[in-house]
C-alpha positions as CSV (number, residue, x, y, z in Angstrom):
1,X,334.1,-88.5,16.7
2,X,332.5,-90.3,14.3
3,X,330.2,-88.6,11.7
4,X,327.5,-89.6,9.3
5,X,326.8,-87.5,6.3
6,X,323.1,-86.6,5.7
7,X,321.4,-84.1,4.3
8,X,319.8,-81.9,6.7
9,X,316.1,-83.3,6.2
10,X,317.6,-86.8,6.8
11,X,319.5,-85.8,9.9
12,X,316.4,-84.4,11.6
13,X,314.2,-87.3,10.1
14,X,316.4,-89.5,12.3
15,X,316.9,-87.4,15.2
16,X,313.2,-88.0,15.6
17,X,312.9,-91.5,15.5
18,X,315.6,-91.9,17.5
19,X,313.8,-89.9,20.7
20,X,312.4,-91.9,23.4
21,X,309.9,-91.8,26.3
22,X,309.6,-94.1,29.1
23,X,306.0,-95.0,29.6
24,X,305.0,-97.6,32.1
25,X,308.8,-98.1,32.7
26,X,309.3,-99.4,29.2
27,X,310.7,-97.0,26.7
28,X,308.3,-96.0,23.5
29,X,308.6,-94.0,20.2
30,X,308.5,-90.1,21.6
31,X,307.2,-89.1,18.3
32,X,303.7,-91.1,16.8
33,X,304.9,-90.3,13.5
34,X,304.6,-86.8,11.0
35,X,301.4,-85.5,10.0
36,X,302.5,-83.9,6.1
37,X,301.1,-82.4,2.8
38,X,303.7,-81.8,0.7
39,X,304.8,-79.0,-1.7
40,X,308.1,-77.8,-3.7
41,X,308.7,-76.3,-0.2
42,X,309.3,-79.8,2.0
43,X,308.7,-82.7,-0.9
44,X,312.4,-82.6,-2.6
45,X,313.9,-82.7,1.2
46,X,312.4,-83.9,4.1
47,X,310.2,-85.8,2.0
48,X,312.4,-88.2,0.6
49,X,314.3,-88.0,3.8
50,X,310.8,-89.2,5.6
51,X,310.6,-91.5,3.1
52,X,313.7,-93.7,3.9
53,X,312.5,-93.9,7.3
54,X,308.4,-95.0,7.0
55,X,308.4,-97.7,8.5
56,X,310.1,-96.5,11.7
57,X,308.4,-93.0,11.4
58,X,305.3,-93.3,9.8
59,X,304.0,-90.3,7.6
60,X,300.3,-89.9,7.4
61,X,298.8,-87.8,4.6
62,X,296.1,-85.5,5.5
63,X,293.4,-83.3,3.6
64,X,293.9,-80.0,5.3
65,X,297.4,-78.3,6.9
66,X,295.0,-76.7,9.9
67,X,293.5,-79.6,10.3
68,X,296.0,-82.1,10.9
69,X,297.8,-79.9,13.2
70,X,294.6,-80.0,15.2
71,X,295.5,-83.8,15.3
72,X,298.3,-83.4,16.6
73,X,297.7,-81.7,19.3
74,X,295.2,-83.8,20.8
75,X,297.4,-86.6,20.1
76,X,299.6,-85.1,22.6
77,X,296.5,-84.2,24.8
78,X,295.4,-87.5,24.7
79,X,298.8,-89.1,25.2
80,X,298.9,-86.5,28.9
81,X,302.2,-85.2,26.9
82,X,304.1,-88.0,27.1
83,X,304.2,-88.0,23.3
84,X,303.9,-86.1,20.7
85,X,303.7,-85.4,17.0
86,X,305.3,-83.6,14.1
87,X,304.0,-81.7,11.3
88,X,305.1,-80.4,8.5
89,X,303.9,-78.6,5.0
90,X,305.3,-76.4,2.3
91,X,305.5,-72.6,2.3
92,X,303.0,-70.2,1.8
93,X,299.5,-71.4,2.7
94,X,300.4,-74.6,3.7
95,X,302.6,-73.2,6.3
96,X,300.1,-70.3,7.7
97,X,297.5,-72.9,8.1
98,X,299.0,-74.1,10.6
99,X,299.3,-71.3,12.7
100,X,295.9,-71.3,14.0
101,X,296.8,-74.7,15.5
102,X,300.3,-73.8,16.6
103,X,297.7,-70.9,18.9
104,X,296.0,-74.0,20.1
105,X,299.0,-75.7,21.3
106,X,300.2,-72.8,22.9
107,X,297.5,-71.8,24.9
108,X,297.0,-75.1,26.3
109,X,300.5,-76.3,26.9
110,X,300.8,-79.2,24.4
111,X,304.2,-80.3,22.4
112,X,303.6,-80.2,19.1
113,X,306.4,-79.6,16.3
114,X,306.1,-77.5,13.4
115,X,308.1,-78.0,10.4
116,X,306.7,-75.6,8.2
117,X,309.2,-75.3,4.4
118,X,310.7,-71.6,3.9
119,X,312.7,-69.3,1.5
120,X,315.7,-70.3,0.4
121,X,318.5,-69.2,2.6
122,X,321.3,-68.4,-0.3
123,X,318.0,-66.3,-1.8
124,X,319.2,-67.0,-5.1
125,X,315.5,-67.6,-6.8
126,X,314.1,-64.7,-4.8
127,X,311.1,-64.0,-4.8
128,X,310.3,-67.8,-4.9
129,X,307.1,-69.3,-5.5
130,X,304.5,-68.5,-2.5
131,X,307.4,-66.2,-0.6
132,X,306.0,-63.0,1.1
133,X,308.3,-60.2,0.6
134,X,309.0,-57.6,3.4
135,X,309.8,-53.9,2.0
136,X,312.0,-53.3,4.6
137,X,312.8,-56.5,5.8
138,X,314.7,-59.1,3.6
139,X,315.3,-61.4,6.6
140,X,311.1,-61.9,6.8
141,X,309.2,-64.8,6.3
142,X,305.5,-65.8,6.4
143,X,306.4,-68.3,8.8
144,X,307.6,-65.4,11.5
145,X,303.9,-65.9,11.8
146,X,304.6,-68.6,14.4
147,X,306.7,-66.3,16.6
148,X,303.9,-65.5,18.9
149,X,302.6,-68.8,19.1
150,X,306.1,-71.1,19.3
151,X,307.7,-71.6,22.6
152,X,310.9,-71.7,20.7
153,X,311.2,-71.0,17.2
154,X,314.3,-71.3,14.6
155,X,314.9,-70.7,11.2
156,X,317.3,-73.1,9.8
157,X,319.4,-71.7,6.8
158,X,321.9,-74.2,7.7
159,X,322.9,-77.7,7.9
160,X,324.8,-77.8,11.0
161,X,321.8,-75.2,13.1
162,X,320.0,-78.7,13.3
163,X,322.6,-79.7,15.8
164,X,321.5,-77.1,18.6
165,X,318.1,-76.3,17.2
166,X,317.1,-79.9,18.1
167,X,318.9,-79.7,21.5
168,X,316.5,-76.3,22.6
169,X,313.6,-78.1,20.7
170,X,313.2,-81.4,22.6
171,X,314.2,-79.6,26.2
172,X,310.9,-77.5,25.2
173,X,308.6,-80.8,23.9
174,X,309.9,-82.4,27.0
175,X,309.6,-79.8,29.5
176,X,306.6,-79.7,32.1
177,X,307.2,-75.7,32.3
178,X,308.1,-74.7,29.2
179,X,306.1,-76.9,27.2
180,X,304.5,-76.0,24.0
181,X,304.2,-76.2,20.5
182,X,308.5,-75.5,18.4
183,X,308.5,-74.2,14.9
184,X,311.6,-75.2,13.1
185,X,311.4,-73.3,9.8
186,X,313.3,-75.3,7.3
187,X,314.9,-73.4,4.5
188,X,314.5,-75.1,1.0
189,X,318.4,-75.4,-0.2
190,X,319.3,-76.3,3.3
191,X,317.0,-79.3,3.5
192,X,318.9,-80.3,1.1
193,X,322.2,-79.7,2.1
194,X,325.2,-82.4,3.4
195,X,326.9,-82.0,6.8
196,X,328.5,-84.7,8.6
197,X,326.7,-85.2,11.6
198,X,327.8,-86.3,14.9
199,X,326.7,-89.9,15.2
200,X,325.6,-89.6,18.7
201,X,322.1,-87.9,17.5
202,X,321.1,-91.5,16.0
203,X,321.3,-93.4,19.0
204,X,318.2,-94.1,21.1
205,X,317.7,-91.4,23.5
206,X,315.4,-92.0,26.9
207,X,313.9,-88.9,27.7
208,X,311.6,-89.1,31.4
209,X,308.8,-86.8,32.7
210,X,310.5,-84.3,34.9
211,X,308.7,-84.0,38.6
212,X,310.2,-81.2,40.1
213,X,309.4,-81.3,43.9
214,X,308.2,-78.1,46.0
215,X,310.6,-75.3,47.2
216,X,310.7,-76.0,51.3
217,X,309.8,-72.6,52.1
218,X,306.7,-72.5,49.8
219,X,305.6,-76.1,50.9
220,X,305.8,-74.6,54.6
221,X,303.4,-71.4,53.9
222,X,301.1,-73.4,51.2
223,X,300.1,-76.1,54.6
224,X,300.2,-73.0,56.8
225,X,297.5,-71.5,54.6
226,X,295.1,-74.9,54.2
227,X,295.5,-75.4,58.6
228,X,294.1,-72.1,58.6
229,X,291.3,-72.8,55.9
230,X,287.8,-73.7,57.1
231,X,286.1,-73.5,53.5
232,X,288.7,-75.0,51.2
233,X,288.1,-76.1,47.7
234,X,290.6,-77.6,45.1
235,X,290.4,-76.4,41.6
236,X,291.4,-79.8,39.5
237,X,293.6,-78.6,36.3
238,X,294.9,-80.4,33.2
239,X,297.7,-80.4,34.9
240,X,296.1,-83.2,37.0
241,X,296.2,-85.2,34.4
242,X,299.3,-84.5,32.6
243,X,300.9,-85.4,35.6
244,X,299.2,-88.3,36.2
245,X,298.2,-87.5,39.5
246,X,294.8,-88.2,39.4
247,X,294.9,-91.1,42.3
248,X,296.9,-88.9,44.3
249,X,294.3,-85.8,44.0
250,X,291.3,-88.3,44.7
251,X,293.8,-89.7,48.2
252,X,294.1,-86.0,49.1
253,X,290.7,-85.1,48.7
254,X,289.1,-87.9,50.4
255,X,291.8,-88.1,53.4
256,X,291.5,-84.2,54.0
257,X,287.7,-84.2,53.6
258,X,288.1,-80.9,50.5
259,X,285.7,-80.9,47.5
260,X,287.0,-81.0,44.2
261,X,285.3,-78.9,41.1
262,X,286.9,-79.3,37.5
263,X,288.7,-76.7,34.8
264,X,287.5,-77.8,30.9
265,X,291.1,-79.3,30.8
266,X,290.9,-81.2,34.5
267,X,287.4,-82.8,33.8
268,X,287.5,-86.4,34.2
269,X,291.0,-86.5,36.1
270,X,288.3,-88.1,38.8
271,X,285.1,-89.9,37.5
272,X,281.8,-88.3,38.0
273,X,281.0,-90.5,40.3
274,X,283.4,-89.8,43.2
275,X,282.1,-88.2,46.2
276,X,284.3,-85.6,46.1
277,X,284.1,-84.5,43.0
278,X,281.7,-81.1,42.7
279,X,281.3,-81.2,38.5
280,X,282.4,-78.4,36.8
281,X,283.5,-74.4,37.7
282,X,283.0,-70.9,36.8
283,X,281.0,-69.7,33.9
284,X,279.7,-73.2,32.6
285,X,279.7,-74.9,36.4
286,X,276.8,-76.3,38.7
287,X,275.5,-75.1,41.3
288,X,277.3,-77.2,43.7
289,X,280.8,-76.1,42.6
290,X,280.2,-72.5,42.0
291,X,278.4,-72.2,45.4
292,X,281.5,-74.0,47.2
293,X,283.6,-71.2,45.7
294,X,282.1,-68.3,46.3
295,X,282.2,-69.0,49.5
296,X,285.6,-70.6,50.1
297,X,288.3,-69.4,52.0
298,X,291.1,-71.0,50.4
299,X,291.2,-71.9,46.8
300,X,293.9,-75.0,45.9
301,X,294.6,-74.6,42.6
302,X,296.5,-77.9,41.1
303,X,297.7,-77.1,37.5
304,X,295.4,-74.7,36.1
305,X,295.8,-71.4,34.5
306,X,293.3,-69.8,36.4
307,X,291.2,-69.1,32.9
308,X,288.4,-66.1,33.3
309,X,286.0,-68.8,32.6
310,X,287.2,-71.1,35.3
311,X,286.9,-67.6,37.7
312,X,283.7,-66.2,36.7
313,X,286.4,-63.3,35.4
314,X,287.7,-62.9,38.9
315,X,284.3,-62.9,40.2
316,X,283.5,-65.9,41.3
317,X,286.2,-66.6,44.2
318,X,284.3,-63.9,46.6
319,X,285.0,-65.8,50.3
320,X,285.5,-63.8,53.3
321,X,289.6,-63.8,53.5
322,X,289.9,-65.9,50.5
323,X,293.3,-66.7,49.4
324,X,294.9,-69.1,46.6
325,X,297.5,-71.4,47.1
326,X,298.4,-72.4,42.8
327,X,300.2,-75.7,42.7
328,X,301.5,-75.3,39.3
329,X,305.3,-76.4,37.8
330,X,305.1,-72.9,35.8
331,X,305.6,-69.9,37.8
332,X,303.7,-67.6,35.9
333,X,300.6,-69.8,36.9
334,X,301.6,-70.3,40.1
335,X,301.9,-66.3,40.7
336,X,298.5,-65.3,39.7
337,X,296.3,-62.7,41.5
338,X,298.7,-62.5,44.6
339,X,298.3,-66.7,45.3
340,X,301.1,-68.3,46.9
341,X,303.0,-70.1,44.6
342,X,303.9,-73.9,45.2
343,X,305.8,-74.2,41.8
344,X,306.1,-78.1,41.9
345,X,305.2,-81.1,39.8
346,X,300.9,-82.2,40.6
347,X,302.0,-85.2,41.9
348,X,304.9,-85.1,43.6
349,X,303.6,-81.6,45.4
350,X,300.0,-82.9,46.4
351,X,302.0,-86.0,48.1
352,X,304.4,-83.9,49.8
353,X,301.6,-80.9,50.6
354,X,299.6,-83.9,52.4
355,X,302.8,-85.3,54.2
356,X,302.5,-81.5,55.7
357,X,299.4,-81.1,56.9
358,X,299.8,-83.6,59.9
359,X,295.7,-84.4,61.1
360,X,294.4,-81.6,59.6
361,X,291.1,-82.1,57.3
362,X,288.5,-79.8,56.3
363,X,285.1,-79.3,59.1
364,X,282.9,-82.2,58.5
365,X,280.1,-79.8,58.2
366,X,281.7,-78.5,54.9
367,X,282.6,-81.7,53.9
368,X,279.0,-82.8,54.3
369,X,277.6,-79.4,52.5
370,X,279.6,-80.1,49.8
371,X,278.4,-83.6,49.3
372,X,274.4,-82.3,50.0
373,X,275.0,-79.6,47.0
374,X,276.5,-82.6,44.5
375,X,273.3,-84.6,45.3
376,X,271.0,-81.7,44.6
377,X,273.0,-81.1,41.2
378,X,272.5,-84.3,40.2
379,X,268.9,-84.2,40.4
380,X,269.1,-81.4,38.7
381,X,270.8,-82.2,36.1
382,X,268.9,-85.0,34.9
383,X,266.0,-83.0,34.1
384,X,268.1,-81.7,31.4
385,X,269.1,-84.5,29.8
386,X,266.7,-86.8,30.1
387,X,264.3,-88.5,27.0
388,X,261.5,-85.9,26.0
389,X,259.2,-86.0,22.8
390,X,259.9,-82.7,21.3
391,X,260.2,-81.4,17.6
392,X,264.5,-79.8,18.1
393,X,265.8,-81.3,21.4
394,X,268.6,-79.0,23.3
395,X,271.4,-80.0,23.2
396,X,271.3,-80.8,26.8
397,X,268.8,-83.3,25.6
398,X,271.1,-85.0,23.0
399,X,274.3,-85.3,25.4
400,X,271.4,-86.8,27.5
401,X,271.0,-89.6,24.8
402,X,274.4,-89.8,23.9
403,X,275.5,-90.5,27.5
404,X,272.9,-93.2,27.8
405,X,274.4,-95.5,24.9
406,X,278.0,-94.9,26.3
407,X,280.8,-97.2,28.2
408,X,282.7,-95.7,30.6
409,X,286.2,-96.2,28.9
410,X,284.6,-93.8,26.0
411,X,286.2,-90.4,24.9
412,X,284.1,-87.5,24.3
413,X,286.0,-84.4,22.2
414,X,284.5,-81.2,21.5
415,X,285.8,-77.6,21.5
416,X,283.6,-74.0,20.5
417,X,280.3,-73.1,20.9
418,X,277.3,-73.7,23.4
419,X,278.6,-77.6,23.3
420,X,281.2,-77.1,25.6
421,X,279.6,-75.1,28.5
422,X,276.6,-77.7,28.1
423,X,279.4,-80.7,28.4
424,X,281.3,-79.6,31.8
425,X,278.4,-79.1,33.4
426,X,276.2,-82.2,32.4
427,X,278.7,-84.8,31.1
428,X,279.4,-87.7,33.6
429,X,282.7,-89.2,32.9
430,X,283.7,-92.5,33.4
431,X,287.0,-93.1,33.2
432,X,290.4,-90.9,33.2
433,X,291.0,-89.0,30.4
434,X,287.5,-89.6,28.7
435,X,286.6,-85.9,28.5
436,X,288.8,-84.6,25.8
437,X,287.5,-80.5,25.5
438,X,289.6,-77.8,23.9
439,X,288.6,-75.0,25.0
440,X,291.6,-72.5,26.0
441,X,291.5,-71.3,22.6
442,X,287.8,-72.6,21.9
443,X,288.7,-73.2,18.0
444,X,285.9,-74.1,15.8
445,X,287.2,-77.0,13.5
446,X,289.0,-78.4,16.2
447,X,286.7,-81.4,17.0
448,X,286.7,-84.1,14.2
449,X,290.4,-83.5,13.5
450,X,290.9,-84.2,17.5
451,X,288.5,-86.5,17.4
452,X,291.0,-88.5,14.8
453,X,294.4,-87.4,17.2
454,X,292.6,-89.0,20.4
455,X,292.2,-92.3,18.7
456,X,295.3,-92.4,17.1
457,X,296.7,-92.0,20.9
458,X,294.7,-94.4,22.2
459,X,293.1,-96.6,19.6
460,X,291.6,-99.4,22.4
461,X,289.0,-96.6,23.3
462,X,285.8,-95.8,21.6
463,X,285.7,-91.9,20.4
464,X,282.8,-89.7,20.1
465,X,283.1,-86.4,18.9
466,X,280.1,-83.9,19.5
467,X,280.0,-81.1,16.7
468,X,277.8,-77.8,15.8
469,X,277.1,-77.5,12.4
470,X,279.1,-74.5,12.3
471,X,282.1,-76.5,13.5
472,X,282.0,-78.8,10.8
473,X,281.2,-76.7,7.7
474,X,284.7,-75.1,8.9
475,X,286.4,-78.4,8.9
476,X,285.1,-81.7,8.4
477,X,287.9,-83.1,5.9
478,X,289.4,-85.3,8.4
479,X,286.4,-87.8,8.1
480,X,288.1,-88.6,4.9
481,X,291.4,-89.4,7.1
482,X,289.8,-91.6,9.9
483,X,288.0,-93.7,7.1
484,X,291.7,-93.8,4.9
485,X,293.4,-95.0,8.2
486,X,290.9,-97.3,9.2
487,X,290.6,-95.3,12.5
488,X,286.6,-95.3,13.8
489,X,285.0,-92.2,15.0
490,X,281.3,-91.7,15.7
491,X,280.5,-88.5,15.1
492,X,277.1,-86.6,16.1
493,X,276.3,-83.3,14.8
494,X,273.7,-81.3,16.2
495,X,272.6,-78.6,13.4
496,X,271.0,-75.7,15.1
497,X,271.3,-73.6,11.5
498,X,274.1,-71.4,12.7
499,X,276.1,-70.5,15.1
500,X,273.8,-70.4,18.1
501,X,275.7,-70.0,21.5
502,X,276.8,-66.7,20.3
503,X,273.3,-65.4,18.7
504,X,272.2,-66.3,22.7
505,X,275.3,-64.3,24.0
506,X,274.5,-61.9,21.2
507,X,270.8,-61.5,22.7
508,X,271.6,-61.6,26.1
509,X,274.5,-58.7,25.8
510,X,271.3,-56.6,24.1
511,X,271.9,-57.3,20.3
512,X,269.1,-57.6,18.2
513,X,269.6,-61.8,16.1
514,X,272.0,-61.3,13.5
515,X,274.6,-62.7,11.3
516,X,274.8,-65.2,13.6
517,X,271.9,-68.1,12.5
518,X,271.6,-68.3,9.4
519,X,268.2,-67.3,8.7
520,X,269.5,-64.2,10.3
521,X,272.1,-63.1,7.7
522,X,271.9,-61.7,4.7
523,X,270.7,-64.4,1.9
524,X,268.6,-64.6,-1.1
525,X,268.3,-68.2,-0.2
526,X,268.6,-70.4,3.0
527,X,271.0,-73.2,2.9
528,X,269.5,-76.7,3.5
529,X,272.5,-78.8,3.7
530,X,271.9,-82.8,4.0
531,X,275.1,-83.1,6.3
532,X,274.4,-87.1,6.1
533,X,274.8,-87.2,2.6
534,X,278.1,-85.1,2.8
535,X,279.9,-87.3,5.2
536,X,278.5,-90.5,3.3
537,X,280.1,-88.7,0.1
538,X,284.3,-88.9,2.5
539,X,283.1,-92.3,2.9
540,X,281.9,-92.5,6.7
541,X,278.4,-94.3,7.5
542,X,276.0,-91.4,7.8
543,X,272.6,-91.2,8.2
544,X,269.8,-88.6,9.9
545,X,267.6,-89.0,12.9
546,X,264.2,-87.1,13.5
547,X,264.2,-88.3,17.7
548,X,266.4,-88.8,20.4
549,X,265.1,-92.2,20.5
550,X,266.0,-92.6,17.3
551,X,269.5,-91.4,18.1
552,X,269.9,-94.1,20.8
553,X,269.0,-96.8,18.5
554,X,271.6,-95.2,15.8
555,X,274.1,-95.1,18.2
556,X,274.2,-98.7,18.9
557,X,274.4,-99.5,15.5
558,X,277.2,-97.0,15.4
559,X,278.7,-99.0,18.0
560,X,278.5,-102.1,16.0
561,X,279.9,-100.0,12.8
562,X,283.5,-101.2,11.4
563,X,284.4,-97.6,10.1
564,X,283.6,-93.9,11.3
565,X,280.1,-93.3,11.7
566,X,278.1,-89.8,11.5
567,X,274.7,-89.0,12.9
568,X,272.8,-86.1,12.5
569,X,270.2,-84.3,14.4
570,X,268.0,-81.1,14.3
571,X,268.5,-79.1,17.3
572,X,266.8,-76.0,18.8
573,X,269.2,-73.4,18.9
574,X,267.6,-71.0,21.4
575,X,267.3,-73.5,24.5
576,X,270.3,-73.8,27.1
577,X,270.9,-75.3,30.1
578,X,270.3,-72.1,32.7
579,X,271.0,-73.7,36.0
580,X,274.6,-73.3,37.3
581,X,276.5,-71.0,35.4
582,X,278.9,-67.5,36.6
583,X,278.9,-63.9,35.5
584,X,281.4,-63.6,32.4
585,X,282.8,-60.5,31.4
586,X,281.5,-59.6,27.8
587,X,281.9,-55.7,27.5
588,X,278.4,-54.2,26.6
589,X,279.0,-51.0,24.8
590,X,278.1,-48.1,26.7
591,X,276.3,-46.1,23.5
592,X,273.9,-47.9,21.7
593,X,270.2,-46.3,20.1
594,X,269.2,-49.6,21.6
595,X,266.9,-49.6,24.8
596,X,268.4,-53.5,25.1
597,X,272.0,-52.4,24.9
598,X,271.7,-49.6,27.1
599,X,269.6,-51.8,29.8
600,X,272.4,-54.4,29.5
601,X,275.5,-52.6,29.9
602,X,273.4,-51.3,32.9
603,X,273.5,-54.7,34.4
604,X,277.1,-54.8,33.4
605,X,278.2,-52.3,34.9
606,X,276.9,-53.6,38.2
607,X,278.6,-56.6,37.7
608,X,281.8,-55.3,37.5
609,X,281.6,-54.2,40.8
610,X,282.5,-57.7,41.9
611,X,285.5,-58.7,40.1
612,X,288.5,-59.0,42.6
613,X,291.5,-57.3,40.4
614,X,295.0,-57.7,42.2
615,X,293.3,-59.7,44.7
């Protein structure tokens, strides 16, 4: 066999650039490059072994560990996890930083890998700069902090653990079930460290999307159930799209007459526009889908989770005889609340599911109500966002505006806050893939830093990101990135002076206003921060509009810009969009000296008589 000797950090440095992904039949790069900050933790080792290989693996420097994680991820979003991204920091801070992303991956599925420095594994400096010590544990480290948020994670104290740990690490990345973010912990010394290393881990290595096809058995009850149906409704998941099964869904839908409503992560798998797409579901959904649902009879869920705010918290789905039939290539989601599983790839199972059904399709009459409801929606809708003269617009209003001035190939990223309910329900996408909203762990911070991944992905598209001004006080540094890396984002920030979806949820759950806007908590002076001027100061365009009309106009010249581009505008933080929409379950406490508390955990209670546990 023939061997190469490398140091550890150089072995996995060319491992990486050595993975492949076929992509439109041609093979590509499986990794976009490493997102790093370095530190005495990763700088003597993997960075001089990233080093050697920059022009084959580029390294991009960031200003924040959190937030360059955040980029990574949508990177992989974006790219419908065909590729990914590594990242990697030093220990201590650097490395717990990043666990709040690693979260993010993990709750929405994405590849992401984590290369986070650690102790040194012969422990002869111990305690080392930055290493947390255990008591009673001398195997700890702070990075057993991504445990719980790895789908695999390894501690490498030695050279030759690269050889397997890679092996379990790419089947993860790669893997439509098992996919998630992988923490390899690199110990210090053994970065450093010689082995020779099997020569075979250099060579170019193809790795295609797996499409696992349905079990026979399951295909046969899952068309059993939808002949049955008389109500049916598909639930559109990300998994739509990170299958690439959009076309086939749309086929499906239109052949068998079944309306189509949207998950955060399945929004824009079909355009706006298509007749038989519904909008958006469950808590932040319109009328049309949410009315479809609670009344369907069968619910086809095509790779979704089945998130409480995609089910009203298992109140939503209240048909006569409802079942669930979960298209989903992880079992766990295909199990949920008693549905019959179809574990199977989206595509290859929608194709097959139709090949089933023979001539069935849905009533016409249902078909027909469904397409009546969309229509009303619409209408209704656009009484939200449309052009009005007012002091603060809602933010209904400014997605109004900032819908006008876009193409239909745009991207549109957000994540937390009242942004996100107010974009499923009203945004009107265009194209595949041009709603970009995290939102299964709804992290603040999220959005400029995605913003930056979704361009890096797919740099032909324009990107606008939609940001509170809570968001961006808790991480804006990545404005300083896109400008460094010539990668333009147009950025609009709507500041409502605090956080103001949850002062409303705060309100409407009986609380009296506080800590939550921020003339609300406790000051001696309220902040008055010229957000135009700060992003002008990381060297993006900026400037500050007083009207939506003047936010059209400064959006085209935005348009027109040659670098990232930020826009601000006051906003009213009380108004939101109260059409559409599905019981949540926020627990109301059932003491409170409160008339409002007590009144609202009243209602509550009441409400809980409708969620459908087990069922």
């Amino acid at each position: 066999m023939t061997t190469i000797r490398l140091t550890m950090a150089q072995a996995l440095a060319r491992a990486l650039a050595a993975q492949q992904v076929e992509i439109d039949g041609a093979p590509v790069p499986m990794f976009g490059g490493v997102w790093a900050i370095f530190g005495h933790g990763n700088v003597a080792g993997l960075g001089e072994a990233l080093y050697g290989l920059r022009e084959t693996l580029p390294t991009y420097r960031a200003h924040n560990e959190q937030a360059m994680a955040h980029a990574a991820v949508a990177f992989a979003k974006a790219s419908r996890r065909r590729r990914m991204m590594a990242v990697t920091t030093s220990i201590g801070p650097g490395a717990t930083n990043m666990v709040t992303a690693a979260a993010v991956a993990h709750v929405n599925r994405l590849p992401v890998l984590f290369l986070p420095g650690d102790v040194f594994a012969n422990r002869r400096p111990d305690p080392v700069l930055q290493q947390i010590e255990d008591f009673s544990d001398g195997a700890v480290s702070a990075n057993d902090c991504f445990r719980p948020v790895s789908r695999y994670f390894d501690r490498l104290q030695r050279p030759e653990q690269l050889i397997p740990a890679l092996e379990r690490a790419f089947g993860v990345l790669t893997d439509p079930a098992a996919c998630g973010p992988v923490t390899l912990a690199l110990c210090q010394d053994a970065q450093a460290e010689a082995y020779d290393y099997p020569a075979h881990m250099f060579q170019p290595r193809l790795w295609r999307a797996r499409r696992p096809r349905p079990d026979r058995a399951e295909l046969a009850a899952a068309a059993s159930a939808l002949r049955e149906a008389k109500r049916p409704v598909i639930v559109c998941g990300g998994g739509v799209l990170y299958s690439q099964a959009e076309e086939d869904l749309a086929f499906f839908a239109e052949t068998r007459g079944v309306p189509i409503v949207e998950t955060q992560a399945g929004k824009s798998a079909l355009v706006d526009a298509h007749p038989m797409n519904m909008g958006s579901v469950g808590v932040t959904g319109t009328e049309a889908s949410n009315g479809l649902c609670a009344e369907a009879d069968l619910v086809l869920a095509v790779g979704t989770r089945l998130q409480d705010f995609t089910t009203g918290s298992w109140a939503l789905f209240a048909g006569e005889g409802r079942r669930i039939v979960a298209l989903n290539t992880q079992p766990l989601d295909a199990g949920k609340h008693r549905a019959l599983p179809l574990v199977a790839d989206a595509r290859e199972g929608l194709r097959e599911l139709d090949a089933a059904l023979g001539a069935w399709g849905a009533p016409a009459a249902w078909t027909q109500s469904a397409r009546e409801a969309k229509a009303a929606w619409s209408q209704t809708s656009a009484r939200y966002t449309q052009a009005a003269n007012v002091d603060r617009p809602s933010d209904a209003q400014v997605i109004g505006a900032v819908q006008r001035q876009a193409q239909p190939n745009d991207v549109v990223v957000c994540a937390a806050g009242g942004l996100p309910g107010e974009l499923h329900k009203l945004w009107r996408a265009g194209a595949p893939g041009g709603y970009h909203m995290e939102y299964g762990y709804s992290c603040m911070g999220y959005e400029i830093a995605g913003g930056l991944g979704v361009k890096m992905a797919d740099p032909a598209r324009d990107v606008t990101v939609m940001v509170g001004d809570g968001s961006y006080l808790m991480m804006n540094s990545e404005i300083a990135t896109s400008v460094m890396l010539g990668l333009k984002l147009v950025i609009v920030v709507l500041d409502n002076r605090g956080f103001g979806c949850i002062n409303r949820l705060q309100r409407a759950t009986g609380g009296a206003p506080f800590n939550n806007l921020l003339e609300n908590a406790r000051h001696e002076t309220l902040p008055d921060i010229d957000f135009a001027a700060h992003a002008a100061s990381l060297g993006a365009a900026a400037e500050k509009v007083a009207s939506l009309g003047a936010l059209e106009d400064a959006l085209r010249r935005a348009r027109a810009n040659d670098r990232t581009t930020v826009i601000v505008i006051d906003t009213d933080p009380m108004i939101s969009t109260d059409a559409g929409g599905a019981w949540w379950d926020v627990a109301v406490p059932e003491v409170s000296e409160r008339a409002e508390v007590r009144a609202a955990r009243e209602t509550y209670e009441k409400a809980l008589g409708a969620q459908r546990l087990g069922d």
